[in-house]
Short mmCIF file of the C-alpha atoms (twelve columns), coordinates in Angstrom:
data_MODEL
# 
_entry.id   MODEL 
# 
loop_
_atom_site.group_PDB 
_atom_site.id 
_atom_site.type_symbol 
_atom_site.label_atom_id 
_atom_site.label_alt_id 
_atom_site.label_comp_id 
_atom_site.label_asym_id 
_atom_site.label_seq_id 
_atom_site.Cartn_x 
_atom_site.Cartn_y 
_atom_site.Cartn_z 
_atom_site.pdbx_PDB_model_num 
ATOM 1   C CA . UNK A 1   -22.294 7.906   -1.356  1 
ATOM 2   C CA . UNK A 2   -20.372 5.560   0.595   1 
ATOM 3   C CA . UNK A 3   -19.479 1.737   -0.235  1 
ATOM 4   C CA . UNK A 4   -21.806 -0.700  1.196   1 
ATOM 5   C CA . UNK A 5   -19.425 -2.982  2.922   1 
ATOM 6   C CA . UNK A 6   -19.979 -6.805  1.619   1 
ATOM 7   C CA . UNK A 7   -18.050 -10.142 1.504   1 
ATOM 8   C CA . UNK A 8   -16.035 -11.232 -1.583  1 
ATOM 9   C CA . UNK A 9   -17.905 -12.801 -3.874  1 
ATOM 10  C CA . UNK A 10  -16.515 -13.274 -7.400  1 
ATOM 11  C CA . UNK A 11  -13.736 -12.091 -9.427  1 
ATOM 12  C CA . UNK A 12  -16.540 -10.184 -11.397 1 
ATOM 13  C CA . UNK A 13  -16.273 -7.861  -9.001  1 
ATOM 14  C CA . UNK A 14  -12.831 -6.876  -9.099  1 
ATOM 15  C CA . UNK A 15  -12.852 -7.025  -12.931 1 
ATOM 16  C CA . UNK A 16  -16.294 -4.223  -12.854 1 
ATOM 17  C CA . UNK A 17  -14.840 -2.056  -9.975  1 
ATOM 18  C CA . UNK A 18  -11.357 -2.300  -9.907  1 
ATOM 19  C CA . UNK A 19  -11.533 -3.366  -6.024  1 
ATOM 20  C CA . UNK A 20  -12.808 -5.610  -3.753  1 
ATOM 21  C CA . UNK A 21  -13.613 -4.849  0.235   1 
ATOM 22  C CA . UNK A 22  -12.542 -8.290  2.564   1 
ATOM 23  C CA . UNK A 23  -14.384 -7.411  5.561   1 
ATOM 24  C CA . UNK A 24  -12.402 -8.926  8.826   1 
ATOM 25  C CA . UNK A 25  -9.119  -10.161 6.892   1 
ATOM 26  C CA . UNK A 26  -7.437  -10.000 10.281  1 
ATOM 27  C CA . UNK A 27  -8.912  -10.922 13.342  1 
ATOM 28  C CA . UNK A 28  -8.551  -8.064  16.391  1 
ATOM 29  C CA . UNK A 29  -6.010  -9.937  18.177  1 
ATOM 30  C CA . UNK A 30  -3.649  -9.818  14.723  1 
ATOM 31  C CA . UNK A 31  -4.887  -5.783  14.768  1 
ATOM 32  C CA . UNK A 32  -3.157  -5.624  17.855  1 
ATOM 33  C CA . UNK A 33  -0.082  -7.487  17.247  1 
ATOM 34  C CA . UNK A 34  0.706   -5.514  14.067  1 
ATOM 35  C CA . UNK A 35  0.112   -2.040  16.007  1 
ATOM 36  C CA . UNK A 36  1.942   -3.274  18.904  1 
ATOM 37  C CA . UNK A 37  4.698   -3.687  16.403  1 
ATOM 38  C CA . UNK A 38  4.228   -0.739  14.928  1 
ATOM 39  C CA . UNK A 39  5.834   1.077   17.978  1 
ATOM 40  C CA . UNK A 40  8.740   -1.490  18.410  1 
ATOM 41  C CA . UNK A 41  9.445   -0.552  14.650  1 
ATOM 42  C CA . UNK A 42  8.952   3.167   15.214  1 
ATOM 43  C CA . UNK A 43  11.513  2.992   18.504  1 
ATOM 44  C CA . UNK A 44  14.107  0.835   16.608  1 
ATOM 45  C CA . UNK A 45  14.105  -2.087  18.662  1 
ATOM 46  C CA . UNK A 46  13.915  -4.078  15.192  1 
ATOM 47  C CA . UNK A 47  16.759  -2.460  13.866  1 
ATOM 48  C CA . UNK A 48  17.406  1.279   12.408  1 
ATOM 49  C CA . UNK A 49  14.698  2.328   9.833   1 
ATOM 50  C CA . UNK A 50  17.311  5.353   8.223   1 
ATOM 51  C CA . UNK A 51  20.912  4.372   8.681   1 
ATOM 52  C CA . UNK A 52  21.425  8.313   8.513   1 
ATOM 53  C CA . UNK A 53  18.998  9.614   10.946  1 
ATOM 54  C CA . UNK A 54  19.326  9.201   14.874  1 
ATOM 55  C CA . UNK A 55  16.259  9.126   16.680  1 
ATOM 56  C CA . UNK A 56  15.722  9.305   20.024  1 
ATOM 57  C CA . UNK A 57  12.682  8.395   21.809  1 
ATOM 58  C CA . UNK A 58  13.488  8.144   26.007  1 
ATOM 59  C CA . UNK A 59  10.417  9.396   27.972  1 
ATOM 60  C CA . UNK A 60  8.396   9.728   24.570  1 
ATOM 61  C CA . UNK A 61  4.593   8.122   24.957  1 
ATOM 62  C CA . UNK A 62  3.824   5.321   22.045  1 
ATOM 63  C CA . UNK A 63  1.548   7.690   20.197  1 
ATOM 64  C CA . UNK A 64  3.775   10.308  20.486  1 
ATOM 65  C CA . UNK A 65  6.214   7.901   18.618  1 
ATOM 66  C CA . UNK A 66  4.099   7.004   16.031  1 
ATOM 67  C CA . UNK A 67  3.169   10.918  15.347  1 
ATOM 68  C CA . UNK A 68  6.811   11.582  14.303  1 
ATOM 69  C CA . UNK A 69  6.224   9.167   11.403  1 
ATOM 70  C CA . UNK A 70  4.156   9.202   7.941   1 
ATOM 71  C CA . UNK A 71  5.226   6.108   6.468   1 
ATOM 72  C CA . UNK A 72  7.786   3.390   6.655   1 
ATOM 73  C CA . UNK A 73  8.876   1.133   3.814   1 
ATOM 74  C CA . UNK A 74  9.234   -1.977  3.685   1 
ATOM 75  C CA . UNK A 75  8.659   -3.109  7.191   1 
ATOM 76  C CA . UNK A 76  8.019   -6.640  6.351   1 
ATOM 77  C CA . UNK A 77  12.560  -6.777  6.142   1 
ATOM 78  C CA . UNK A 78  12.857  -6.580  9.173   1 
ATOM 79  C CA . UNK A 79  9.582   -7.443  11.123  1 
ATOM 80  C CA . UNK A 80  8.347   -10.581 11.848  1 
ATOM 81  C CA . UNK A 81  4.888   -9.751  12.725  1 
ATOM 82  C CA . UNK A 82  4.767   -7.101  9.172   1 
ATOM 83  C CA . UNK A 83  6.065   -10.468 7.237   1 
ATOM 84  C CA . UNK A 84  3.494   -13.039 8.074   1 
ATOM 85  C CA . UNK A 85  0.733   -10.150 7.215   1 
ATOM 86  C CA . UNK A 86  2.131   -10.327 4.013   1 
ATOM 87  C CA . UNK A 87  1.284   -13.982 3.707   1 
ATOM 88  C CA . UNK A 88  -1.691  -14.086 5.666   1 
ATOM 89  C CA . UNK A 89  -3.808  -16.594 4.389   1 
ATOM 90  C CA . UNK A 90  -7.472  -14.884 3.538   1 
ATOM 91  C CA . UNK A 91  -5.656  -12.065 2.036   1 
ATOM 92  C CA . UNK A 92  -3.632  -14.975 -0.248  1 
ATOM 93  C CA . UNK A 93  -6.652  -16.672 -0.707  1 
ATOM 94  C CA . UNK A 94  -8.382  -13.691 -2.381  1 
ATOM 95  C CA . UNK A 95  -4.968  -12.639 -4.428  1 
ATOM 96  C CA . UNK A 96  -5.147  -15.860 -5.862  1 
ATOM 97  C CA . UNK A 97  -8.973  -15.056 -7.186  1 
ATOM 98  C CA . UNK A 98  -7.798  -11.920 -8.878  1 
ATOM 99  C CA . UNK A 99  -4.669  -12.139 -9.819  1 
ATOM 100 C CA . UNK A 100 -4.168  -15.962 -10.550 1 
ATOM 101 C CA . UNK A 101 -2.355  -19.018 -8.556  1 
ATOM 102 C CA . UNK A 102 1.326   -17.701 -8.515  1 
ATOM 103 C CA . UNK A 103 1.503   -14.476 -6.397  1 
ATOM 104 C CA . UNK A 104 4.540   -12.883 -5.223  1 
ATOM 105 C CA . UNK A 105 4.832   -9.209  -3.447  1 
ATOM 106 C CA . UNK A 106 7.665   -6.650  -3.755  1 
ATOM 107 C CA . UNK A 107 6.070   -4.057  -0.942  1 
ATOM 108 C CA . UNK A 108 5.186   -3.177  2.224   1 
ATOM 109 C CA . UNK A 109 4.468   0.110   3.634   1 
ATOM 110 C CA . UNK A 110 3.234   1.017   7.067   1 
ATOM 111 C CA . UNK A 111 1.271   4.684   7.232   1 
ATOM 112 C CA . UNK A 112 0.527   6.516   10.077  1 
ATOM 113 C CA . UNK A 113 -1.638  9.414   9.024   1 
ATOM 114 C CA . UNK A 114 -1.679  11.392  12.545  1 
ATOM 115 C CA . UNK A 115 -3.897  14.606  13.047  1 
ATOM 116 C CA . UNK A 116 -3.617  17.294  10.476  1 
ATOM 117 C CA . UNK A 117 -1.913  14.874  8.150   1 
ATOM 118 C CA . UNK A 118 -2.536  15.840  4.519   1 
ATOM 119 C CA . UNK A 119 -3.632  12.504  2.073   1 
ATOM 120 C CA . UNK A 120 -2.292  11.700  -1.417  1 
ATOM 121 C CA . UNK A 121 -3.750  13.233  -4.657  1 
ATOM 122 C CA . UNK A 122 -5.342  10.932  -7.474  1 
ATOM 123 C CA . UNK A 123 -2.890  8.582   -8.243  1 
ATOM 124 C CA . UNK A 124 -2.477  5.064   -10.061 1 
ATOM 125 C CA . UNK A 125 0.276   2.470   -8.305  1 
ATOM 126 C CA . UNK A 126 1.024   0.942   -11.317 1 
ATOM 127 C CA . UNK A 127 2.486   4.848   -12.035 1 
ATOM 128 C CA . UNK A 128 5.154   3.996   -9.791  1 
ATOM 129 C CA . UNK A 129 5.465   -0.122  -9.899  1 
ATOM 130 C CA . UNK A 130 5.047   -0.900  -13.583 1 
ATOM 131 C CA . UNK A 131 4.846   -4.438  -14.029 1 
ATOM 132 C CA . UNK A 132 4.567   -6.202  -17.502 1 
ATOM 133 C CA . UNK A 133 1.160   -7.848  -17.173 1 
ATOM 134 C CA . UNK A 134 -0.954  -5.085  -15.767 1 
ATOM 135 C CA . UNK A 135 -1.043  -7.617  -12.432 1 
ATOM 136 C CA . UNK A 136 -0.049  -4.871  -9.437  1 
ATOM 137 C CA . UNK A 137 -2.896  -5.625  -6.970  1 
ATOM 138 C CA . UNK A 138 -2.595  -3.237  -3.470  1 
ATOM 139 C CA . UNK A 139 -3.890  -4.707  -0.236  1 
ATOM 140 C CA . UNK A 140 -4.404  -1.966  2.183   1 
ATOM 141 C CA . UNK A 141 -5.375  -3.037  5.770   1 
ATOM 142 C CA . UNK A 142 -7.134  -0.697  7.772   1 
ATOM 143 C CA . UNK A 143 -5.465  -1.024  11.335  1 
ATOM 144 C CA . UNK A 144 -8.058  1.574   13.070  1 
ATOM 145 C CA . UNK A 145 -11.114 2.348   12.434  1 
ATOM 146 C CA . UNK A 146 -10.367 4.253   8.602   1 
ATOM 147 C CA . UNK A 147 -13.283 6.927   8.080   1 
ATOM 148 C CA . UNK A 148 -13.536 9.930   6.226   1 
ATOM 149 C CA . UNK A 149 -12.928 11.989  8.974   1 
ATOM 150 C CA . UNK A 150 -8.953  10.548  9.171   1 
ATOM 151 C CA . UNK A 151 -8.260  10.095  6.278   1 
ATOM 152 C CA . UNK A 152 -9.598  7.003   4.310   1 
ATOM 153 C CA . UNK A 153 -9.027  6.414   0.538   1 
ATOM 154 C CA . UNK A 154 -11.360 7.321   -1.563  1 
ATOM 155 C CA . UNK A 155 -11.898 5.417   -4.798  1 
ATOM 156 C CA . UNK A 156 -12.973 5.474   -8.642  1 
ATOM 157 C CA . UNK A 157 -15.341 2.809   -9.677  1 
ATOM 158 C CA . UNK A 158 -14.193 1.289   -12.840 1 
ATOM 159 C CA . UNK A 159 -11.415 3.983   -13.459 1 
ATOM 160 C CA . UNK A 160 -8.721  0.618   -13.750 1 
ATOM 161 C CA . UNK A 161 -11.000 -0.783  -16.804 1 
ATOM 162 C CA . UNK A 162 -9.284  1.551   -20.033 1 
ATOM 163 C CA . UNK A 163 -5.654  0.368   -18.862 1 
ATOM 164 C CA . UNK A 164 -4.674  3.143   -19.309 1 
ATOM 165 C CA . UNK A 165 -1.867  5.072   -16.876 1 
ATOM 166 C CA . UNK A 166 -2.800  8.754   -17.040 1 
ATOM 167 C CA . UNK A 167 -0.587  11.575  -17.072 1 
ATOM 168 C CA . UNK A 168 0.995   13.136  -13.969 1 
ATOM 169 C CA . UNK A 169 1.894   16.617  -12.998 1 
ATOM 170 C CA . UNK A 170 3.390   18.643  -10.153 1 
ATOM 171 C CA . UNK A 171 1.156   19.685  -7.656  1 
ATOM 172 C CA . UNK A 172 1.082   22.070  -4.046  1 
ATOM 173 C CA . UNK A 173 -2.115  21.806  -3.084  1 
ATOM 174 C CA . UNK A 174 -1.074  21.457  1.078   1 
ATOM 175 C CA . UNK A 175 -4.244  19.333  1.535   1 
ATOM 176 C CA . UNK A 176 -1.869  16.082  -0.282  1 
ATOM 177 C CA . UNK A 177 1.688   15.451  0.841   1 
ATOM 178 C CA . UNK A 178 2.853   13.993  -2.321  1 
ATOM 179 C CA . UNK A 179 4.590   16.518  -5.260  1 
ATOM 180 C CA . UNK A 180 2.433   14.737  -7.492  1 
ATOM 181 C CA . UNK A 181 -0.935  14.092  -9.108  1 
ATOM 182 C CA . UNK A 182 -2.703  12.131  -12.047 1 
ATOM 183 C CA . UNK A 183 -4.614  14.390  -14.218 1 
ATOM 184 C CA . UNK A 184 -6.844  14.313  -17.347 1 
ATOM 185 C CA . UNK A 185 -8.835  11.326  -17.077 1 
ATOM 186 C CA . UNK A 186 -12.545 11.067  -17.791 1 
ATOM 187 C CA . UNK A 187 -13.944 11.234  -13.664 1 
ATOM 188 C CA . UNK A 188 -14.739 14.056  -11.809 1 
ATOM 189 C CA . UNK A 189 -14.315 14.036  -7.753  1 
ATOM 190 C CA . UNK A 190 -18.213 13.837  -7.628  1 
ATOM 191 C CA . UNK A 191 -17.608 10.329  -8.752  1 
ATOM 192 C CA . UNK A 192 -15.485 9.200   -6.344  1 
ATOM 193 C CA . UNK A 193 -16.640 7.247   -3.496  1 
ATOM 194 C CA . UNK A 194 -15.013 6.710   0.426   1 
ATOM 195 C CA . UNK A 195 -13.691 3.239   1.245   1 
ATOM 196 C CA . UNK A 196 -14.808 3.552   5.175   1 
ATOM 197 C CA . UNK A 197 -13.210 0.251   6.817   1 
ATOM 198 C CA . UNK A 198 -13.484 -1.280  10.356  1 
ATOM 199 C CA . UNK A 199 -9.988  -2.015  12.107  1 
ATOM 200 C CA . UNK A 200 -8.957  -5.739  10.369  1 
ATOM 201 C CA . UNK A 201 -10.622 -5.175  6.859   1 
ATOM 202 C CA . UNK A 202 -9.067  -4.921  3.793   1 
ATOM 203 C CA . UNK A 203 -9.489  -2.977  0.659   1 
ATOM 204 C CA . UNK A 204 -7.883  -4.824  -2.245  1 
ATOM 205 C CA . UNK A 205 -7.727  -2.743  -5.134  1 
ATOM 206 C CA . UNK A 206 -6.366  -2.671  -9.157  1 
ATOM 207 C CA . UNK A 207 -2.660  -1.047  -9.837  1 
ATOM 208 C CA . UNK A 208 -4.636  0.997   -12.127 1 
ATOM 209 C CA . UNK A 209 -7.223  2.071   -9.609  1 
ATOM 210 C CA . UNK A 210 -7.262  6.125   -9.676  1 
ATOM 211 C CA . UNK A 211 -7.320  6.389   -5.596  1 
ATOM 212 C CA . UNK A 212 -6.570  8.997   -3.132  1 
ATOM 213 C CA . UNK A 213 -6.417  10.413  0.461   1 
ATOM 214 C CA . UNK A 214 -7.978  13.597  2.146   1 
ATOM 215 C CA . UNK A 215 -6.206  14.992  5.106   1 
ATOM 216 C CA . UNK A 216 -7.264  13.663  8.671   1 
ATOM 217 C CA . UNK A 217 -9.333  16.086  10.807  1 
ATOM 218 C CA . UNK A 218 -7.967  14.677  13.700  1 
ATOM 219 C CA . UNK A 219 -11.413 14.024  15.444  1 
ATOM 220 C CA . UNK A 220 -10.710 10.457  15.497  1 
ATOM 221 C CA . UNK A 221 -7.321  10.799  16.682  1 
ATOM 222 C CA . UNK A 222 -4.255  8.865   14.600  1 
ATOM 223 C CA . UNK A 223 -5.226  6.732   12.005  1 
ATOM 224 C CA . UNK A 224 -3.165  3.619   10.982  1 
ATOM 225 C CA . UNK A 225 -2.870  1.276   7.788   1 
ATOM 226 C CA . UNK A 226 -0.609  -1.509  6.318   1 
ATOM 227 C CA . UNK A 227 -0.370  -1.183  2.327   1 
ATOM 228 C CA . UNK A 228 1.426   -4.457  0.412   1 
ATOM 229 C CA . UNK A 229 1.731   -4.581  -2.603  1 
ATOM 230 C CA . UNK A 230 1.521   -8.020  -4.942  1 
ATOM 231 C CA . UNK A 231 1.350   -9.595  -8.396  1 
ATOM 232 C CA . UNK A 232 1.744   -12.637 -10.606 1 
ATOM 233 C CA . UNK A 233 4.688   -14.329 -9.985  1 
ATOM 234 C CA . UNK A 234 4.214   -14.810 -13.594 1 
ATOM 235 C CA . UNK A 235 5.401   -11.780 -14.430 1 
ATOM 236 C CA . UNK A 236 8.988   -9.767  -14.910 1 
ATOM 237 C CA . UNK A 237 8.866   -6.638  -12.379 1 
ATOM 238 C CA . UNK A 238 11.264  -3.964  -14.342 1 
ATOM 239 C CA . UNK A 239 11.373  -1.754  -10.844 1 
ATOM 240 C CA . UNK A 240 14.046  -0.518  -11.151 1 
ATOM 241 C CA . UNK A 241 16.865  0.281   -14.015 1 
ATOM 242 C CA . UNK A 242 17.854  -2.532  -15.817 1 
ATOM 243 C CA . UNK A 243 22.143  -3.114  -15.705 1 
ATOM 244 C CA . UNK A 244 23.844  -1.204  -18.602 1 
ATOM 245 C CA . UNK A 245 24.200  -4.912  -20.377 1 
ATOM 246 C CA . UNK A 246 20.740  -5.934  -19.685 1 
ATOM 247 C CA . UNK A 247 17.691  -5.014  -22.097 1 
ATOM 248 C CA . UNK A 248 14.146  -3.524  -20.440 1 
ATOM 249 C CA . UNK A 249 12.162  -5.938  -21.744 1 
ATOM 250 C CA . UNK A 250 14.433  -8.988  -19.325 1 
ATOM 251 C CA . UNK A 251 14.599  -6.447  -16.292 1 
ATOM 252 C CA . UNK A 252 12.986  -7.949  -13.372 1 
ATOM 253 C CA . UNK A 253 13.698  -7.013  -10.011 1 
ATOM 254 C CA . UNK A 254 14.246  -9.692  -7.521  1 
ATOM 255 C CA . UNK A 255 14.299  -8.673  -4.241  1 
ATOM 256 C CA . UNK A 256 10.364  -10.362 -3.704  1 
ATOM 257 C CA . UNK A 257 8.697   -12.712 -1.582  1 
ATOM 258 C CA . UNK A 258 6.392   -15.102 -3.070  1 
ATOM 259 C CA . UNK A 259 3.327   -16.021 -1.133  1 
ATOM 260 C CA . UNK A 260 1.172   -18.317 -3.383  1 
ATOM 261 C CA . UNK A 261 2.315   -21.292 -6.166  1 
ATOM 262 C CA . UNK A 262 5.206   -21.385 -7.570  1 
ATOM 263 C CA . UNK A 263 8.112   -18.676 -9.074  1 
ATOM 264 C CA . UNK A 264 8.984   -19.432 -12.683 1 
ATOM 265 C CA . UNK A 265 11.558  -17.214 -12.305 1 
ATOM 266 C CA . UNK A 266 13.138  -18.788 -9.307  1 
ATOM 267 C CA . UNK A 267 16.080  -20.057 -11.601 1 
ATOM 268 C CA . UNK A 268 16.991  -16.331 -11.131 1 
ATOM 269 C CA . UNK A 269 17.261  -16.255 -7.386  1 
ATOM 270 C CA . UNK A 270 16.576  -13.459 -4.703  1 
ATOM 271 C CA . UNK A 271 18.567  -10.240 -4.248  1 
ATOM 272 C CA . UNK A 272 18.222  -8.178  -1.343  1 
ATOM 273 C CA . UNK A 273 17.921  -4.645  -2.238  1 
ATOM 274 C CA . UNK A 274 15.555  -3.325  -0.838  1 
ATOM 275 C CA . UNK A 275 16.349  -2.113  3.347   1 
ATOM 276 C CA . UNK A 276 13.303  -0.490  5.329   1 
ATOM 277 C CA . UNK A 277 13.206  3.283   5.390   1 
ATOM 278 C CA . UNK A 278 10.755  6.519   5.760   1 
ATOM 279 C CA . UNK A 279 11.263  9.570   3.436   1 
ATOM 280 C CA . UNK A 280 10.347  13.317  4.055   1 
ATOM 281 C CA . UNK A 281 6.993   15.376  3.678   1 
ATOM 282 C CA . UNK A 282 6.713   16.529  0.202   1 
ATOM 283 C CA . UNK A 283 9.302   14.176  -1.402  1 
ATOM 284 C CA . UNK A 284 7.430   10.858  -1.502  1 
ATOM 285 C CA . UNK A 285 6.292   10.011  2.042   1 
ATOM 286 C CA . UNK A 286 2.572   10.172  0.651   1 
ATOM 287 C CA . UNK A 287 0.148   10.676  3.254   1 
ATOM 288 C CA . UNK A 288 -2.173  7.547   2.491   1 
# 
């Protein structure tokens, strides 16, 4: 079965399926910029991604450069070009449908899932970003052509509706990159169906979403994406640990950029925390 690619229509939709497809969020032109800068963040030239790690590119071709990463975080810190996709304005505009008026995001991740690269097991995002009103909404721009054959996510109808995160447990199955997986919930693969999206659209999916990624055959050569991650600005974010004088429920972590409304919190300020980085095979550099 695969997705029959339509506009946004309603909210409904998100609220039945968990996701919603925007077919041509970005134009090709703002494709191009973003994988132009895709290399100039892969080479350095906006700054060091790992303060410990010394790369060296000279004499290396672009795709070769790209191949010798899986994902970097947070790319929007120190990229120009990764910032304004964060706030691009049909991607807002449809945030603002399903989440509510006051958005903020506290993510950005750019994958490159090159040939061979194993995907990511079943997984939920609001696993890893719990935030206090269920809000975590992923955008995940396809920046080639994403199809089954490299590596496209593959979904669960309707698995966000119980609100419910399910267990996770280690995992070594070499087809998925990631340590983990979500297990014991009510789907079997056979339900699952491929999200198969043209360079420019955008899959915009339910923090409780049970997703993954299959490994790219390499027939279509390297395939890249741009996941952000958003919610309402509504909301506290307790990301991270709370100070030893500071209670869970009044954590909120503040290093976020908000791209619709208004802040309530803003009385709070910003922190920057967060710096842009990549992390090894098999400890969190999940191959989406």
């Amino acid at each position: 079965m695969t997705i029959d690619v339509q506009p946004v229509e309603t909210r409904a939709d998100y609220q039945r399926d968990g996701f919603v497809i925007l077919p041509d969020a970005l134009t090709p032109d703002e494709v191009r910029a973003l994988n132009d800068d895709a290399v100039r963040l892969c080479r350095g030239e906006h700054g060091a991604i790992d303060s410990d790690v010394v790369r060296t590119f000279d004499g290396v071709s672009d795709e070769d450069v790209l191949r010798s990463f899986l994902c970097i975080h947070q790319p929007h810190k120190i990229s120009p070009v990764a910032l304004n996709a964060l706030h691009h304005p049909r991607i807002v505009d449809t945030l603002t449908t399903v989440i509510g008026p006051n958005v903020k995001a506290m993510q950005s991740m750019l994958f490159v899932k090159s040939e061979g690269r194993p995907g990511q097991a079943w997984h939920q995002d609001e696993y890893f970003i719990p935030t206090r009103d269920r809000s975590l909404t992923g955008v995940w721009i396809a920046l080639d052509d994403a199809t089954v054959e490299n590596g496209c996510l593959w979904v669960l109808p309707g698995s966000h509706r119980a609100g419910i995160l399910y267990p996770a447990r280690e995992q070594d199955d070499p087809q998925f990159d990631c340590t983990t997986e979500a297990f014991d919930f009510p789907y079997a693969d056979a339900d699952a169906v491929p999200v198969e999206l043209k360079a420019g659209s955008a899959l915009i999916f339910n923090g409780y979403l049970l997703h993954r990624s299959l490994r790219n055959s390499g027939k279509h050569g390297l395939r890249r994406a741009l996941a952000n991650h958003y919610m309402s600005a509504e909301s506290l974010l307790p990301w991270r640990r709370p100070a030893d004088d500071e209670h869970m429920a009044i954590a909120d972590y503040r290093d976020v950029v908000l791209v619709a409304g208004r802040d309530p919190y803003a009385y709070k300020g910003l922190q920057d925390l967060a710096v842009p980085h990549t992390r090894p095979d098999k400890d969190g550099g999940c191959g989406r």
